[in-house]
PyMOL Python script that loads the backbone (N, CA, C, O; Angstrom):
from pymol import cmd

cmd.read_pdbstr("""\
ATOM      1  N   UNK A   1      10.985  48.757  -4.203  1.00  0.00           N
ATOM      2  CA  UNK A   1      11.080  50.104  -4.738  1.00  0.00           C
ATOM      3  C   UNK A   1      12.062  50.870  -3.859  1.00  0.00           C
ATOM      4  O   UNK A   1      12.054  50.735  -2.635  1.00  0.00           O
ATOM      5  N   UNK A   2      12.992  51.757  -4.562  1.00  0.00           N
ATOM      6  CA  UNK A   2      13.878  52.179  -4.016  1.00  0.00           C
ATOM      7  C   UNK A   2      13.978  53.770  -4.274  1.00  0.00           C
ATOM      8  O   UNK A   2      13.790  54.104  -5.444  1.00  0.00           O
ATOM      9  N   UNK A   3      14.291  54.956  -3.204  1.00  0.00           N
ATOM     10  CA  UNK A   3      14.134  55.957  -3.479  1.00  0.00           C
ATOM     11  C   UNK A   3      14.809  57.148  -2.527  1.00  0.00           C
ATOM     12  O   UNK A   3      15.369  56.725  -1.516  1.00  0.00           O
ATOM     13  N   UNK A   4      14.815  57.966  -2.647  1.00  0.00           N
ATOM     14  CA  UNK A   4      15.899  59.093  -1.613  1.00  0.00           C
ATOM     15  C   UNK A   4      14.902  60.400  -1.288  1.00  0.00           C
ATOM     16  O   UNK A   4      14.553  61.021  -2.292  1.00  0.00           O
ATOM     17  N   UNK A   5      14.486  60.807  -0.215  1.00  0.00           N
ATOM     18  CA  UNK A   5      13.511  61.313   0.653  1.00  0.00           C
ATOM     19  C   UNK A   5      14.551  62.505   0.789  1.00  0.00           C
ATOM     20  O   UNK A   5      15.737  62.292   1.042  1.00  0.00           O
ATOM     21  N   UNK A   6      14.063  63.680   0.617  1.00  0.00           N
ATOM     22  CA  UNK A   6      14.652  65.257   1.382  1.00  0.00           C
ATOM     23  C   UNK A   6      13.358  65.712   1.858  1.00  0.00           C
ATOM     24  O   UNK A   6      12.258  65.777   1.308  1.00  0.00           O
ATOM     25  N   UNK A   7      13.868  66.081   3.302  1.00  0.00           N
ATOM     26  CA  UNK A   7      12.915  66.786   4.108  1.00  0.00           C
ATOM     27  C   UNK A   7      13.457  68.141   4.528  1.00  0.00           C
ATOM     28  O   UNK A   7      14.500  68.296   5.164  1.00  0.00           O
ATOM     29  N   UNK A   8      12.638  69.117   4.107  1.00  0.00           N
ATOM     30  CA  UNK A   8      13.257  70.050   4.691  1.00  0.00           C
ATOM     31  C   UNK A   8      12.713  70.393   6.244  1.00  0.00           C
ATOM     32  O   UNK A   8      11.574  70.856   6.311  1.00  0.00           O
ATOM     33  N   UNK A   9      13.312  70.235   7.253  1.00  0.00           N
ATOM     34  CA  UNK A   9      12.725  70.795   8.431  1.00  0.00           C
ATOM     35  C   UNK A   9      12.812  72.027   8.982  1.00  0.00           C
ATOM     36  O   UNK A   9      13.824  72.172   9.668  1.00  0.00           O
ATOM     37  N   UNK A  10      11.911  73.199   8.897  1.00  0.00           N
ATOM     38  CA  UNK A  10      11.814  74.433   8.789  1.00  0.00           C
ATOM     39  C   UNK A  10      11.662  75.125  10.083  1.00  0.00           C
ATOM     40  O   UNK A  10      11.738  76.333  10.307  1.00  0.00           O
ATOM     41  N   UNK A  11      11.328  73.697  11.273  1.00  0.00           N
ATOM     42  CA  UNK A  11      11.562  74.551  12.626  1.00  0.00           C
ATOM     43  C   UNK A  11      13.017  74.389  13.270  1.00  0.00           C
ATOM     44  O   UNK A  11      13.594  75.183  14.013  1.00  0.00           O
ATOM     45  N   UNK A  12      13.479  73.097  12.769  1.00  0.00           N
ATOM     46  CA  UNK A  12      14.238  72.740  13.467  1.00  0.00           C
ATOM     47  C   UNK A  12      16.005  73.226  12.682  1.00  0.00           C
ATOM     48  O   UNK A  12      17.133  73.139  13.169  1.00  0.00           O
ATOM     49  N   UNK A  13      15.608  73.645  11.546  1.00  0.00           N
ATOM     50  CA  UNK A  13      16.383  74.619  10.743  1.00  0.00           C
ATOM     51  C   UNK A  13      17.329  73.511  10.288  1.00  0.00           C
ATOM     52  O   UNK A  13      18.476  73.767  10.655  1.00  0.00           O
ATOM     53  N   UNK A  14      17.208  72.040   9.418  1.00  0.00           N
ATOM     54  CA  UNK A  14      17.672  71.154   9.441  1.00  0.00           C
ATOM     55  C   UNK A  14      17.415  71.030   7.941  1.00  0.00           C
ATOM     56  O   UNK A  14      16.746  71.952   7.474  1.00  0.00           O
ATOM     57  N   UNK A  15      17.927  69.796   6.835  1.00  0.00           N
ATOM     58  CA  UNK A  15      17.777  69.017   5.989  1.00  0.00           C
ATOM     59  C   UNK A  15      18.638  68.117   6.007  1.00  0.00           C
ATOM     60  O   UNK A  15      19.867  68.185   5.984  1.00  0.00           O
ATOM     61  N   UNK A  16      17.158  66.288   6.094  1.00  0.00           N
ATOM     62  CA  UNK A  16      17.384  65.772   5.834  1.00  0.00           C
ATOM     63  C   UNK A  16      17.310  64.506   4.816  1.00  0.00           C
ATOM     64  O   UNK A  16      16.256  64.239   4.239  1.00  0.00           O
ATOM     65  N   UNK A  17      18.341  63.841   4.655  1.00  0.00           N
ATOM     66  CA  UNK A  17      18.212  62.897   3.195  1.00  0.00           C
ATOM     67  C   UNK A  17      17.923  61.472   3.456  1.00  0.00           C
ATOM     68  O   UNK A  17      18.940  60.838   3.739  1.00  0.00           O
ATOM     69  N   UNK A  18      16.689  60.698   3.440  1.00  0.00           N
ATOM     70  CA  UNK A  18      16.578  59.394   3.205  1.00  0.00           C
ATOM     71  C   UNK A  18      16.549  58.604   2.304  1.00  0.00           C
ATOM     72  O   UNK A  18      15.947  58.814   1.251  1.00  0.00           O
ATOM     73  N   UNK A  19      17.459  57.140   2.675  1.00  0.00           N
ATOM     74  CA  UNK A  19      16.963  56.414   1.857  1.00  0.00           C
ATOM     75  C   UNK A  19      15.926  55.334   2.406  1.00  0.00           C
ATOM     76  O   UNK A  19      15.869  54.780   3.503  1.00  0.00           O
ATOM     77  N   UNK A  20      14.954  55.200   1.029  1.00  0.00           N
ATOM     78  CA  UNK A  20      13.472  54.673   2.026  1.00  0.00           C
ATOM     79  C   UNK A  20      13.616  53.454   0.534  1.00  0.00           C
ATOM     80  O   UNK A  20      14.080  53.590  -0.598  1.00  0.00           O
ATOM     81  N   UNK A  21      13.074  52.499   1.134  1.00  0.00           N
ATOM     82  CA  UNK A  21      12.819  50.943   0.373  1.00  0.00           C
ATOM     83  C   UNK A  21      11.465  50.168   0.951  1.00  0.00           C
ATOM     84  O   UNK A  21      11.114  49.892   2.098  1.00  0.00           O
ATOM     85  N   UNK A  22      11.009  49.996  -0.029  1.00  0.00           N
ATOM     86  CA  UNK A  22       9.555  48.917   0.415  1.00  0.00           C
ATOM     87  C   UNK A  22       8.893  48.022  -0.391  1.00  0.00           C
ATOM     88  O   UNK A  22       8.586  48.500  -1.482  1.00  0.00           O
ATOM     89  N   UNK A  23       8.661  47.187  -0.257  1.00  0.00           N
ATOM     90  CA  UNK A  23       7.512  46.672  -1.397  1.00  0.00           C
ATOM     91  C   UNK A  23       6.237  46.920  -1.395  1.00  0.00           C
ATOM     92  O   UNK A  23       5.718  47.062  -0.288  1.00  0.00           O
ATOM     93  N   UNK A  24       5.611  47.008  -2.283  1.00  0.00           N
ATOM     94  CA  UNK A  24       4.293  47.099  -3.087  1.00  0.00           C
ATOM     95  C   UNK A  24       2.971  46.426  -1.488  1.00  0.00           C
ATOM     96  O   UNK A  24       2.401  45.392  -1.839  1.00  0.00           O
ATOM     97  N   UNK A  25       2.606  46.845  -0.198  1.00  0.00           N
ATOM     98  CA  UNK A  25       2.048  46.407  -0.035  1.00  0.00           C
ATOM     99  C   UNK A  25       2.238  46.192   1.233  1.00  0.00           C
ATOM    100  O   UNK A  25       1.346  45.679   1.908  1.00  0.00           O
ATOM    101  N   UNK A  26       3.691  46.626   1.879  1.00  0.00           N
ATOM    102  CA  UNK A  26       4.524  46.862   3.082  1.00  0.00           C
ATOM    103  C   UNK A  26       4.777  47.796   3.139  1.00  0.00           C
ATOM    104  O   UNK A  26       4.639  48.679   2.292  1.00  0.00           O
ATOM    105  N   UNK A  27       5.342  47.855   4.453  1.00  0.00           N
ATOM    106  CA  UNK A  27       6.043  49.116   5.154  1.00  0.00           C
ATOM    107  C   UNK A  27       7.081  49.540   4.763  1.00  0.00           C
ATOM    108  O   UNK A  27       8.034  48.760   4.748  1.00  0.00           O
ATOM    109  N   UNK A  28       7.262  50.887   4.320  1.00  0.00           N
ATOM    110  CA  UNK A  28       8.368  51.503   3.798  1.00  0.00           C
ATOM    111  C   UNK A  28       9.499  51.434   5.447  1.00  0.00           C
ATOM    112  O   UNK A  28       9.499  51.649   6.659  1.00  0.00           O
ATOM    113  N   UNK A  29      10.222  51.023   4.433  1.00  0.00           N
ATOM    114  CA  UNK A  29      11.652  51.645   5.910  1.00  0.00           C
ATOM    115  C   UNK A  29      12.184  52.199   5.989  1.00  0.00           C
ATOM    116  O   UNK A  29      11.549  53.125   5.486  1.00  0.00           O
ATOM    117  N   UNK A  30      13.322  52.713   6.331  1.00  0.00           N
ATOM    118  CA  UNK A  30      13.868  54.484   6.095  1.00  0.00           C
ATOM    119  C   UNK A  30      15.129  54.483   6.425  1.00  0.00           C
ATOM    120  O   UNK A  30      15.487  53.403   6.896  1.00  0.00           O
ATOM    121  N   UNK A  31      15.843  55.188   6.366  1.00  0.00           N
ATOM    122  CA  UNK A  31      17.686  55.112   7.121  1.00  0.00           C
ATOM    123  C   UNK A  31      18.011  56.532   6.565  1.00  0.00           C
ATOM    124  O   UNK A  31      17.942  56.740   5.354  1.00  0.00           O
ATOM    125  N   UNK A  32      18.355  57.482   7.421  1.00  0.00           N
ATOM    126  CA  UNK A  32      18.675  58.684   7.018  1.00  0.00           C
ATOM    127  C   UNK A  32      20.071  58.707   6.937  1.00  0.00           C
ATOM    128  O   UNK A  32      20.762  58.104   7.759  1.00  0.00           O
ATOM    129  N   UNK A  33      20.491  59.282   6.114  1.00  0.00           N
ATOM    130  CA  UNK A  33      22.011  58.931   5.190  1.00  0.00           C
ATOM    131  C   UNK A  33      22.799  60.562   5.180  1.00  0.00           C
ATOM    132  O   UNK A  33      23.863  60.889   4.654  1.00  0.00           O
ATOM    133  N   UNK A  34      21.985  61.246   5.838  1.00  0.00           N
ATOM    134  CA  UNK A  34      22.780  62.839   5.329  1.00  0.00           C
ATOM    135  C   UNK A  34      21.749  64.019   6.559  1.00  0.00           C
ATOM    136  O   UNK A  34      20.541  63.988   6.792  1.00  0.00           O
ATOM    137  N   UNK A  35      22.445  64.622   6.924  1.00  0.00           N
ATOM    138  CA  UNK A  35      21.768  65.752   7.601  1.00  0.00           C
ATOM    139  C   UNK A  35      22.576  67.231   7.107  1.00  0.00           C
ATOM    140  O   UNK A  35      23.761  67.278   6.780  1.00  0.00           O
ATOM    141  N   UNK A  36      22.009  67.933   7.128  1.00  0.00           N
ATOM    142  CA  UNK A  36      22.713  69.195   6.649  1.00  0.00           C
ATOM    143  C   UNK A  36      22.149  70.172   7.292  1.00  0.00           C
ATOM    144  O   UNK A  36      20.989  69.962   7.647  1.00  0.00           O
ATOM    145  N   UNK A  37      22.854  71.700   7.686  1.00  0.00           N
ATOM    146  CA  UNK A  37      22.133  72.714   8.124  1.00  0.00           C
ATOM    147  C   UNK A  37      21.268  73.813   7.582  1.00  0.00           C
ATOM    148  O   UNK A  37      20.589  73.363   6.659  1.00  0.00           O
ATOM    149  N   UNK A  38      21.091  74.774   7.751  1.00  0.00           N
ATOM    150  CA  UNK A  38      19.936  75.968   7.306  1.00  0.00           C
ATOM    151  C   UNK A  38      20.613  76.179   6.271  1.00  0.00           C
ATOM    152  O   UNK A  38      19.991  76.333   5.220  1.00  0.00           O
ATOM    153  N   UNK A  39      22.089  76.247   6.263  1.00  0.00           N
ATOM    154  CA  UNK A  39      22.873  76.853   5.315  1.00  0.00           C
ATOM    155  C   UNK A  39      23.644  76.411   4.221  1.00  0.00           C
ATOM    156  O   UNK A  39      24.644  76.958   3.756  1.00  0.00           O
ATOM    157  N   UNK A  40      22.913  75.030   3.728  1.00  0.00           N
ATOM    158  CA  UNK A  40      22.542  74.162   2.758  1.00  0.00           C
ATOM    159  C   UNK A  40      21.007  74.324   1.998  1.00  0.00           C
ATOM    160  O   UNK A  40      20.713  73.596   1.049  1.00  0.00           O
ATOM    161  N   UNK A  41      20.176  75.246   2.469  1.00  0.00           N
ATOM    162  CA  UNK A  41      19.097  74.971   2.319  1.00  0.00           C
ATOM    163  C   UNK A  41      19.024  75.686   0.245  1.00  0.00           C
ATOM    164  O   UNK A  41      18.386  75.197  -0.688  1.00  0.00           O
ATOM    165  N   UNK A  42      19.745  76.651   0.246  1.00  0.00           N
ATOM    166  CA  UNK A  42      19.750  76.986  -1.348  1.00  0.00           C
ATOM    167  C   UNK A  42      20.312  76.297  -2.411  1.00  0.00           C
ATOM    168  O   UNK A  42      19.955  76.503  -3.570  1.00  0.00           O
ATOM    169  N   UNK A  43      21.517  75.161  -1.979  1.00  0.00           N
ATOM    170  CA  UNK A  43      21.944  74.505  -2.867  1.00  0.00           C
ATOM    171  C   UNK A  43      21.009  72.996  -2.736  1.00  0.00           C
ATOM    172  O   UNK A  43      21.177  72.059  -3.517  1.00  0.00           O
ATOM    173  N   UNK A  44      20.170  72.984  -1.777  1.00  0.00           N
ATOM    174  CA  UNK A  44      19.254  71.811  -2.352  1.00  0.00           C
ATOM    175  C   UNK A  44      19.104  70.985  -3.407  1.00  0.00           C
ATOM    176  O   UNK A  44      19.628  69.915  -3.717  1.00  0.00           O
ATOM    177  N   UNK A  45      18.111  71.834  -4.009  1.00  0.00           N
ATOM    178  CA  UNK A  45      17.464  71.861  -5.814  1.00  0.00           C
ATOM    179  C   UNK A  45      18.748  71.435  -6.330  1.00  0.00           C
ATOM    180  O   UNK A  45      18.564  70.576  -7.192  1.00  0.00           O
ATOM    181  N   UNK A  46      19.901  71.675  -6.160  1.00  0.00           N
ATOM    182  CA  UNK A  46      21.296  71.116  -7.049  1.00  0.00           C
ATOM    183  C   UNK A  46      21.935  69.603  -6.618  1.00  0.00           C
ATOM    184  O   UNK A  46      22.761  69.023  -7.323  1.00  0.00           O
ATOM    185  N   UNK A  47      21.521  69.177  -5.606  1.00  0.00           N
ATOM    186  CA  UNK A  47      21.876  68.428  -4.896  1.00  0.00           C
ATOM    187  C   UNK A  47      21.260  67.112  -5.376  1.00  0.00           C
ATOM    188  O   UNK A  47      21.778  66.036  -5.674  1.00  0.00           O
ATOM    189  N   UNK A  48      19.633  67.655  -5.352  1.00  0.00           N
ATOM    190  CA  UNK A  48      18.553  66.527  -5.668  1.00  0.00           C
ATOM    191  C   UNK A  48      19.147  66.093  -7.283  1.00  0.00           C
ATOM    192  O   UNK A  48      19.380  64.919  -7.568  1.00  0.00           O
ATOM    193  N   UNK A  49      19.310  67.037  -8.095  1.00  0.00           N
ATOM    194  CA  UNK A  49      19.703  67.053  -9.295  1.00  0.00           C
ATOM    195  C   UNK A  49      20.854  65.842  -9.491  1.00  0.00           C
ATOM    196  O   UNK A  49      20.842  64.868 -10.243  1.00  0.00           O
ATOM    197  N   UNK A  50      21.678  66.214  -8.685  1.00  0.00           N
ATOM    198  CA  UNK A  50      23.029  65.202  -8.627  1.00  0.00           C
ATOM    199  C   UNK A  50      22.557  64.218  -8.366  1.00  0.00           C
ATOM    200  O   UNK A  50      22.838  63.280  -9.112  1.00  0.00           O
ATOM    201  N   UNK A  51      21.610  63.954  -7.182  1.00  0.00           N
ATOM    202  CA  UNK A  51      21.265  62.267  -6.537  1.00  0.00           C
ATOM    203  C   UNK A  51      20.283  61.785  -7.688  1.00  0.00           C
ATOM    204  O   UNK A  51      19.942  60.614  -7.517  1.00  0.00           O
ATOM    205  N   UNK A  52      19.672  62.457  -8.958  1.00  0.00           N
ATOM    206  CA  UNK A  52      18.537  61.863  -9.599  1.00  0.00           C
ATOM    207  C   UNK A  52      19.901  61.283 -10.735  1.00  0.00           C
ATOM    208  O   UNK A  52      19.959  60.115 -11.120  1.00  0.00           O
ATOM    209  N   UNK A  53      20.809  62.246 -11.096  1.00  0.00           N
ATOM    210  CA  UNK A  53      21.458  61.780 -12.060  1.00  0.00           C
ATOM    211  C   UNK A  53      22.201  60.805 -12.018  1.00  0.00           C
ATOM    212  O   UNK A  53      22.344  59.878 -12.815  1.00  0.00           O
ATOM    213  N   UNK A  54      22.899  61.129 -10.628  1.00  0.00           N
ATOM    214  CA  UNK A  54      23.963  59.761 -10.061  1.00  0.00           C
ATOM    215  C   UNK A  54      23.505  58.572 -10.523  1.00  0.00           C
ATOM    216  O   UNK A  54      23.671  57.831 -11.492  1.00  0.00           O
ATOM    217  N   UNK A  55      22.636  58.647  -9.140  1.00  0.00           N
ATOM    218  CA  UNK A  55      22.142  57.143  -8.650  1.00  0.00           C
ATOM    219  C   UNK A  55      20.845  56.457  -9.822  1.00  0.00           C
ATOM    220  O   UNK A  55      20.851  55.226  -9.847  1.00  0.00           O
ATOM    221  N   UNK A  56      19.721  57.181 -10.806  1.00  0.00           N
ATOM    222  CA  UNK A  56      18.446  56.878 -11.355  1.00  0.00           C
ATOM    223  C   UNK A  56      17.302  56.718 -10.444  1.00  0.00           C
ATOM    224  O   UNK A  56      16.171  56.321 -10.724  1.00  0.00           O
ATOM    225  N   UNK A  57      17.999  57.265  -8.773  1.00  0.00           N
ATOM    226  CA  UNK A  57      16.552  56.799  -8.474  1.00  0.00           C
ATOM    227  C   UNK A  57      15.565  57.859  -8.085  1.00  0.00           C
ATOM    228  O   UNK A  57      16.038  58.988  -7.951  1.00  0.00           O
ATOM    229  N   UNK A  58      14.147  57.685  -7.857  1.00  0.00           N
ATOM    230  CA  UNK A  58      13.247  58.710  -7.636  1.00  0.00           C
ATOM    231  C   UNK A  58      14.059  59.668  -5.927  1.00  0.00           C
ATOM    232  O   UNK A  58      14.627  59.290  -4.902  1.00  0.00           O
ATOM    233  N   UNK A  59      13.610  61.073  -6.562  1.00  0.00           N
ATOM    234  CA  UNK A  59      13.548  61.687  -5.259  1.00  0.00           C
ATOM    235  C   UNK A  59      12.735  62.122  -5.217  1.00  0.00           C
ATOM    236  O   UNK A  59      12.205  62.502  -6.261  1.00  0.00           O
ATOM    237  N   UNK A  60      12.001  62.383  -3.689  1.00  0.00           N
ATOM    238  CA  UNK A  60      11.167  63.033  -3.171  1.00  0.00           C
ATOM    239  C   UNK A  60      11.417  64.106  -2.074  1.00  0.00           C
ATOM    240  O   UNK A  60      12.366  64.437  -1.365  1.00  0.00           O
ATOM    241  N   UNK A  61      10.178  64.481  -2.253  1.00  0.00           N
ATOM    242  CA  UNK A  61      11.181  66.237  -1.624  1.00  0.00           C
ATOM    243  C   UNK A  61       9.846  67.114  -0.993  1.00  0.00           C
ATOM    244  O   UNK A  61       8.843  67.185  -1.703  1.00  0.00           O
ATOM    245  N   UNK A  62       9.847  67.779   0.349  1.00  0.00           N
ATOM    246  CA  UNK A  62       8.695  68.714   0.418  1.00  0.00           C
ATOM    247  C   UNK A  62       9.293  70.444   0.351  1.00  0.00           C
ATOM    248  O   UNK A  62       8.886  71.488   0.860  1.00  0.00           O
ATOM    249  N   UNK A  63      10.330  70.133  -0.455  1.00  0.00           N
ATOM    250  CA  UNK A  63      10.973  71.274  -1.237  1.00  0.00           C
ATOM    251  C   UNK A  63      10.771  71.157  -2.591  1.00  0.00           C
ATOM    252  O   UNK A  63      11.177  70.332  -3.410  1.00  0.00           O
ATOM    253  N   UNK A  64      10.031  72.185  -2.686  1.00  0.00           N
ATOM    254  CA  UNK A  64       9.901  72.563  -3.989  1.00  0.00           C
ATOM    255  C   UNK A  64      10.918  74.267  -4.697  1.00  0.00           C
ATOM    256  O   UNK A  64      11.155  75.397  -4.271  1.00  0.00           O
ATOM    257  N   UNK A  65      11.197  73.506  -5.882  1.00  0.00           N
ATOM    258  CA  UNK A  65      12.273  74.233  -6.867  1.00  0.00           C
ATOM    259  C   UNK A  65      12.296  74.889  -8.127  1.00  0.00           C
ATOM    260  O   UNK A  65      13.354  75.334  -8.572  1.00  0.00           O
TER     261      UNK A  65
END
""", "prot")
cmd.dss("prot")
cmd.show_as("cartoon", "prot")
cmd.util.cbc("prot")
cmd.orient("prot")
């Protein structure tokens, strides 16, 4: 299973983008692919949009839009 992780980090005034892969039963693994600053934080929601359409794969997000 394959999928792209946004975290927003709200102390550290950061967002970042993983890509995370695992099977059914294992350990997810992770590789962060993108960091961005505070001042990315509104075009998010547009961003995720692009990576769902691009690529088809799930995103996950503890930003909500």
């Amino acid at each position: 299973i394959y999928e792209v992780r946004v975290v927003d980090q709200i102390y550290s005034k950061k967002v970042n983008i993983f890509f995370e892969w695992y099977k059914i039963g294992k350990a997810t693994r992770s590789q962060q692919i993108a960091q961005f600053d505070s001042t990315y934080t509104e075009q998010i929601p547009e961003i995720i949009k692009k990576i769902r359409k691009e690529t088809g794969l799930t995103v996950r997000t503890n930003i909500y839009d």
